[in-house]
C-alpha positions in Angstrom: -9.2 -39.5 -42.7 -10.4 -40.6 -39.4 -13.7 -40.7 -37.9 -15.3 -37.6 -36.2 -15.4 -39.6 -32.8 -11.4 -40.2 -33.2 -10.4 -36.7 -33.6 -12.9 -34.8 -31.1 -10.6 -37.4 -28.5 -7.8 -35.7 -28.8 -6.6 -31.7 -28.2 -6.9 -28.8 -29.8 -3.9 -25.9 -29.5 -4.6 -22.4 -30.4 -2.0 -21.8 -33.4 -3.1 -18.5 -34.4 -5.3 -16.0 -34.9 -5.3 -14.2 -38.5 -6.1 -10.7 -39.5 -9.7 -11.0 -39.4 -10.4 -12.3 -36.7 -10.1 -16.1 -37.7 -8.8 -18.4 -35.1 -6.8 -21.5 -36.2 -6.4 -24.5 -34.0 -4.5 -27.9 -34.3 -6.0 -30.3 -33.3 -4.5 -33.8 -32.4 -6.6 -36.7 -32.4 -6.6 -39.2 -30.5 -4.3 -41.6 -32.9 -1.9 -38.7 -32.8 -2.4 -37.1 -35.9 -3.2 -33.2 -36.7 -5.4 -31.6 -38.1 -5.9 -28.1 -39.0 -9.4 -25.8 -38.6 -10.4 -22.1 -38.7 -12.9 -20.6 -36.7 -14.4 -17.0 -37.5 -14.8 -15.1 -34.4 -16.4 -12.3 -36.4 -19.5 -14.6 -36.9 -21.4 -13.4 -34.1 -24.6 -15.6 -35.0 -21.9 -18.4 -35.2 -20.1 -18.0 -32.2 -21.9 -16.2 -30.4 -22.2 -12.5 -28.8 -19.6 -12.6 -25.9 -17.7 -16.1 -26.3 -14.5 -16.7 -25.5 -12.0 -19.6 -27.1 -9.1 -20.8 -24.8 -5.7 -21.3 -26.2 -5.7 -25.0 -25.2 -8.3 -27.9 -24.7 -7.7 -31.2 -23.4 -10.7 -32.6 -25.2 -11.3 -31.2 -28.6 -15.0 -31.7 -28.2 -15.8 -28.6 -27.0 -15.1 -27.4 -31.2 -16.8 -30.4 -32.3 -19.3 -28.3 -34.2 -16.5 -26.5 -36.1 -14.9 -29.7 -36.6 -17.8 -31.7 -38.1 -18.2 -28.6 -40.2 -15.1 -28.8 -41.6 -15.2 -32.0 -42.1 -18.4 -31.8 -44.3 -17.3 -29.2 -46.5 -14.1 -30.5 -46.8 -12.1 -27.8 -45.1 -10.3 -30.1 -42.2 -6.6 -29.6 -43.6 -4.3 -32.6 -42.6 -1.0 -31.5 -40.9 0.6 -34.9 -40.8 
């Protein structure tokens, strides 16, 4: 796996969002390889009352806190 540095370089696509209101983005780091996290939107203390996610990001940073996250508990899935 790579570092959290490496991957919060590259983009992050919106893929979906499921039934639930749990948003799933790709992201690809900066090495080119993907990576898969879900956000819950429902998690109001999480996300906040009236955020907003785009469908694209240039730099994944802006979900680095969902990122490290997953990383830590082990939920970052590898798409490669």
């Amino acid at each position: 796996m790579e570092t959290l540095t490496q991957i919060v370089k590259g983009t992050a696509q919106l893929d979906c969002i499921r039934t639930g209101g749990v948003a799933e983005y790709i992201i690809t780091s900066f090495n080119g390889k993907k990576y898969l996290i879900e956000i819950d939107l429902s998690d109001k203390v999480d996300c906040g009352e009236s955020a907003s996610f785009k469908p694209y990001y240039e730099k994944a940073i802006i979900l680095m806190r969902w990122i490290r996250r997953a990383m830590e508990k082990g939920d970052l899935i590898d798409r490669n």
